[in-house]
DRENLO-495074 format. One record per residue (C-alpha): chain; x, y, z; residue number from 1. Coordinates in nm, 4 decimals, decimal comma. Layout:
# residues N
ch A; px X; py Y; pz Z; i NUM $
...
//
This chain:
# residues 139
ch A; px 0,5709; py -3,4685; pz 3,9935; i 1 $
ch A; px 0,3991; py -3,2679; pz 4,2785; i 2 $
ch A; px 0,5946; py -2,9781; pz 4,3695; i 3 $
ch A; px 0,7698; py -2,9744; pz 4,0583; i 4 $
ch A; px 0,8239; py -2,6300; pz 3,8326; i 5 $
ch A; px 0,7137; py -2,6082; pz 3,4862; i 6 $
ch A; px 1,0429; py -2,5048; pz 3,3684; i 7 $
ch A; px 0,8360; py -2,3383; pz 3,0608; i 8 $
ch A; px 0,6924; py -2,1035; pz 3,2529; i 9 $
ch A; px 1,0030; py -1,9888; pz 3,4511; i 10 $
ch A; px 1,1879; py -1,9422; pz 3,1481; i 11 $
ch A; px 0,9099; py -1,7149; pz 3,0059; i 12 $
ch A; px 0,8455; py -1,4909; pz 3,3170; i 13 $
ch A; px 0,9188; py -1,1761; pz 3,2349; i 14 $
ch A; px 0,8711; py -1,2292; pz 2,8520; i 15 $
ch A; px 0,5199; py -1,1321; pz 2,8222; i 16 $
ch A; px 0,4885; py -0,9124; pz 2,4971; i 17 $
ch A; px 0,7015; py -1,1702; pz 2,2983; i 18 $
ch A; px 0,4988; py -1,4686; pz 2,4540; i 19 $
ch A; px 0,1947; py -1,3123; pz 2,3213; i 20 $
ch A; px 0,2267; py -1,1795; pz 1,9889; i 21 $
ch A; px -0,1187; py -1,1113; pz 1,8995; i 22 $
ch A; px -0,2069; py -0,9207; pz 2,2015; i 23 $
ch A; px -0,3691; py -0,5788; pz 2,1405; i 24 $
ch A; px -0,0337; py -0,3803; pz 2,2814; i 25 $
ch A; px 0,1434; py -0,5825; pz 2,0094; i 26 $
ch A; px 0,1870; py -0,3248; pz 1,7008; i 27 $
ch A; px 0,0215; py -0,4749; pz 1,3706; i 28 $
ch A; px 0,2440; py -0,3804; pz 1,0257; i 29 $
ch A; px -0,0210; py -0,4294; pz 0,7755; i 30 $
ch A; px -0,2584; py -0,2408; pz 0,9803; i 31 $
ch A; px 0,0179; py 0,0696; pz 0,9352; i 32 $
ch A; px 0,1180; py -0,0375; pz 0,5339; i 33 $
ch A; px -0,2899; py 0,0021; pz 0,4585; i 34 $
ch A; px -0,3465; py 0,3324; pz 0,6157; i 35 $
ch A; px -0,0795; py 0,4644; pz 0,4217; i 36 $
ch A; px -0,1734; py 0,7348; pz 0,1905; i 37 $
ch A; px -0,1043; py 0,8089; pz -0,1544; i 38 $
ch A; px 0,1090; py 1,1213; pz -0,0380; i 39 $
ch A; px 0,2738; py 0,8764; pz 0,2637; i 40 $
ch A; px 0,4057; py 0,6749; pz -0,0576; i 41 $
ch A; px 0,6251; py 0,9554; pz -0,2137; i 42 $
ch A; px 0,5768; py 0,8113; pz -0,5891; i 43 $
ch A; px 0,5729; py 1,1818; pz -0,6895; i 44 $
ch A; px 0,6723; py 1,5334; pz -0,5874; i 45 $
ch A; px 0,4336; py 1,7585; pz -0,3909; i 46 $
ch A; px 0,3418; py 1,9842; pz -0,6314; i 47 $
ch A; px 0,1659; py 1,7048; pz -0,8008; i 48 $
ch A; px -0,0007; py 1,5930; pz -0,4861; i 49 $
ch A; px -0,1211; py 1,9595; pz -0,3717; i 50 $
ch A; px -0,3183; py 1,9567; pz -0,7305; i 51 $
ch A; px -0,4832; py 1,6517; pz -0,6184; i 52 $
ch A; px -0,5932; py 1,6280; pz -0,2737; i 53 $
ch A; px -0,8574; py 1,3886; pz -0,2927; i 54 $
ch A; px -0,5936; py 1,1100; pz -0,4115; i 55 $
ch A; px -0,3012; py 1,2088; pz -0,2023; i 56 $
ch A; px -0,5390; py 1,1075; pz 0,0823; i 57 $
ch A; px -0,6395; py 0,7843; pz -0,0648; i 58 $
ch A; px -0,5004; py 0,5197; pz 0,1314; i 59 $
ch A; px -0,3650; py 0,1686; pz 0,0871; i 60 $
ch A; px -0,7157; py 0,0333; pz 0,1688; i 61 $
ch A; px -0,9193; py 0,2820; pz -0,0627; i 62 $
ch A; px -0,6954; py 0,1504; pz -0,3556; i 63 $
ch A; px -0,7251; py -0,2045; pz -0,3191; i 64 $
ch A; px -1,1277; py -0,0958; pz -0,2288; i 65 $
ch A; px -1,0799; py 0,0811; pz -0,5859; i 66 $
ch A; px -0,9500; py -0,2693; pz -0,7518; i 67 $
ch A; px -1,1838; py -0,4793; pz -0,5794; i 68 $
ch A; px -1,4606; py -0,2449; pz -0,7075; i 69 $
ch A; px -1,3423; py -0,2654; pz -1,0697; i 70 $
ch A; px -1,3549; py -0,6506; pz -0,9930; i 71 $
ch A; px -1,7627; py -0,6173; pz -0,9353; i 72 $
ch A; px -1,7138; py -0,6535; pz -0,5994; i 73 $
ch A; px -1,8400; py -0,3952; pz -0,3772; i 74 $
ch A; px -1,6496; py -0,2372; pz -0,0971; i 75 $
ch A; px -1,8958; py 0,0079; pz 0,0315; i 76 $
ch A; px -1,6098; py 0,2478; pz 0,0828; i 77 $
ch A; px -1,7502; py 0,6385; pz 0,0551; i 78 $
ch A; px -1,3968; py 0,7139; pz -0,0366; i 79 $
ch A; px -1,3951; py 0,5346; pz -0,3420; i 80 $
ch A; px -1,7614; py 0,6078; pz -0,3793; i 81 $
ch A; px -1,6754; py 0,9889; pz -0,3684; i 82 $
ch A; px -1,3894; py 0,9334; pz -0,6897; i 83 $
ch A; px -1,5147; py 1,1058; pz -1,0045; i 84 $
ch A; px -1,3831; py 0,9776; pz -1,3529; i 85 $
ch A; px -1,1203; py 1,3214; pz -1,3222; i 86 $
ch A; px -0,9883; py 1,1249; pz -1,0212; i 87 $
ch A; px -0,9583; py 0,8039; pz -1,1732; i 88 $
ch A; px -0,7493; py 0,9377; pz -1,3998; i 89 $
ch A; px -0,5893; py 1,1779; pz -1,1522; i 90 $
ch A; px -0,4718; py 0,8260; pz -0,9557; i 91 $
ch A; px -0,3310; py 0,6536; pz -1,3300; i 92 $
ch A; px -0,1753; py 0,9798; pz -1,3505; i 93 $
ch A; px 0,0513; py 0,9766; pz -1,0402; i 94 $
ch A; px 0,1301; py 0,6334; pz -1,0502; i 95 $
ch A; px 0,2271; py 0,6726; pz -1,4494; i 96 $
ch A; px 0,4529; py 0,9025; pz -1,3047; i 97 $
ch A; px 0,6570; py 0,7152; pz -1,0343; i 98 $
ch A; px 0,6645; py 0,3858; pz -1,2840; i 99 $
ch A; px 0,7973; py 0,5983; pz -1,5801; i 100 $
ch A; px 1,0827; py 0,7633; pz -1,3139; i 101 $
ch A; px 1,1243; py 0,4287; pz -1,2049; i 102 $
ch A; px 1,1927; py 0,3021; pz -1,5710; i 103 $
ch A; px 1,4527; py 0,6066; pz -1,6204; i 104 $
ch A; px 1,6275; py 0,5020; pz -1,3238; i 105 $
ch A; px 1,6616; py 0,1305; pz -1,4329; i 106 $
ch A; px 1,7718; py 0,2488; pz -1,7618; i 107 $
ch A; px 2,0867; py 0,4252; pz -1,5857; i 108 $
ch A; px 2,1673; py 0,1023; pz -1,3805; i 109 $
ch A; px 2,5041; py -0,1087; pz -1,5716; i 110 $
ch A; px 2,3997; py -0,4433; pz -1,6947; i 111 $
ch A; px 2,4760; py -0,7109; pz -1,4990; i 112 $
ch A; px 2,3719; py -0,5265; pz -1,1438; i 113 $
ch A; px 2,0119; py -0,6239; pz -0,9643; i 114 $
ch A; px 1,7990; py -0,3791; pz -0,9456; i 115 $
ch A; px 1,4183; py -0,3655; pz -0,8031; i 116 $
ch A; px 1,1451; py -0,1570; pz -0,7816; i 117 $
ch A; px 0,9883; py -0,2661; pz -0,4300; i 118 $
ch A; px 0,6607; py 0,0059; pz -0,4418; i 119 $
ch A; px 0,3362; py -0,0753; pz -0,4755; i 120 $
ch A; px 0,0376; py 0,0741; pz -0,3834; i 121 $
ch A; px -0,1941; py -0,2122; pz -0,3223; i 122 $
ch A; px -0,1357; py -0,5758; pz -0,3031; i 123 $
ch A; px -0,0748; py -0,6414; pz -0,6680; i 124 $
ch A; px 0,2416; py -0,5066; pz -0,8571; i 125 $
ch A; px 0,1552; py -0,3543; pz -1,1202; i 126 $
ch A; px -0,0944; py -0,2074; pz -0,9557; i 127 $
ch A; px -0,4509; py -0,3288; pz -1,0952; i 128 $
ch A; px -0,6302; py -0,0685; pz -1,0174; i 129 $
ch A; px -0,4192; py 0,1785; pz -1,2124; i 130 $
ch A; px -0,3724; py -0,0500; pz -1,4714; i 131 $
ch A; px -0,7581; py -0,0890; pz -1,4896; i 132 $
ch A; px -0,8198; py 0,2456; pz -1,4886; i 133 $
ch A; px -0,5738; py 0,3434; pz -1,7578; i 134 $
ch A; px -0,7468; py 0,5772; pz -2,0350; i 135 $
ch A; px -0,4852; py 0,6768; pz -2,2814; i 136 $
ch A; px -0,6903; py 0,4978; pz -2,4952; i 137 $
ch A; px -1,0399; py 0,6439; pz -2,4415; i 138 $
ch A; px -0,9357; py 1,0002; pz -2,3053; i 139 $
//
């Protein structure tokens, strides 16, 4: 036993980044899929985004902030803080957009083929916070 290699060890030299997967170097996805922003997510053209810069910079994070907020639970996030009831309905507005394009497109797919719609803005398809802050009804 004294003298002896761990043959771990050698078999790892060399291998340091995929040894340690959680080490700062080590890129983190879901960092980079929250800091997305609304205008990152393409869901409509730029025309529509250029009339509404406040929510074409929203990110990932600021939406599920928004959601969370609707919940009752607060976020302290001076983004969503900063929203105005025009923006609310600014956000419903873009993604009513990209889900009733995405609807038209499904239409024109054959039965019998898959088809998916893999976008979301937050964690939760549909999105909740749209969906909460739909006001066809009272607008």
């Amino acid at each position: 036993m004294a003298g002896e290699e761990n043959p771990f060890k050698k078999a790892l030299e060399g291998a340091e980044a995929e040894v340690r997967p959680f080490s700062r170097e080590a890129t983190n996805p879901t960092k980079a899929q929250q800091l997305r922003t609304v205008a990152d997510l393409d869901l409509v053209g730029r025309e529509t985004l250029e009339r509404t810069p406040r929510i074409a910079d929203l990110t990932v994070r600021d939406l599920n902030d928004l959601a969370a907020e609707f919940s009752g639970v607060p976020t302290n996030n001076p983004k969503v803080a900063a929203l105005s009831l025009e923006d609310i309905q600014d956000i419903e507005s873009v993604f009513f957009d990209f889900k009733v394009a995405a609807g038209k497109d499904l239409a024109q797919i054959g039965k019998g083929q898959l088809a998916s719609v893999d976008v979301s803005c937050c964690c939760c398809t549909p999105c909740c916070c749209c969906a909460a802050t739909d006001m066809s009804e009272s607008a």
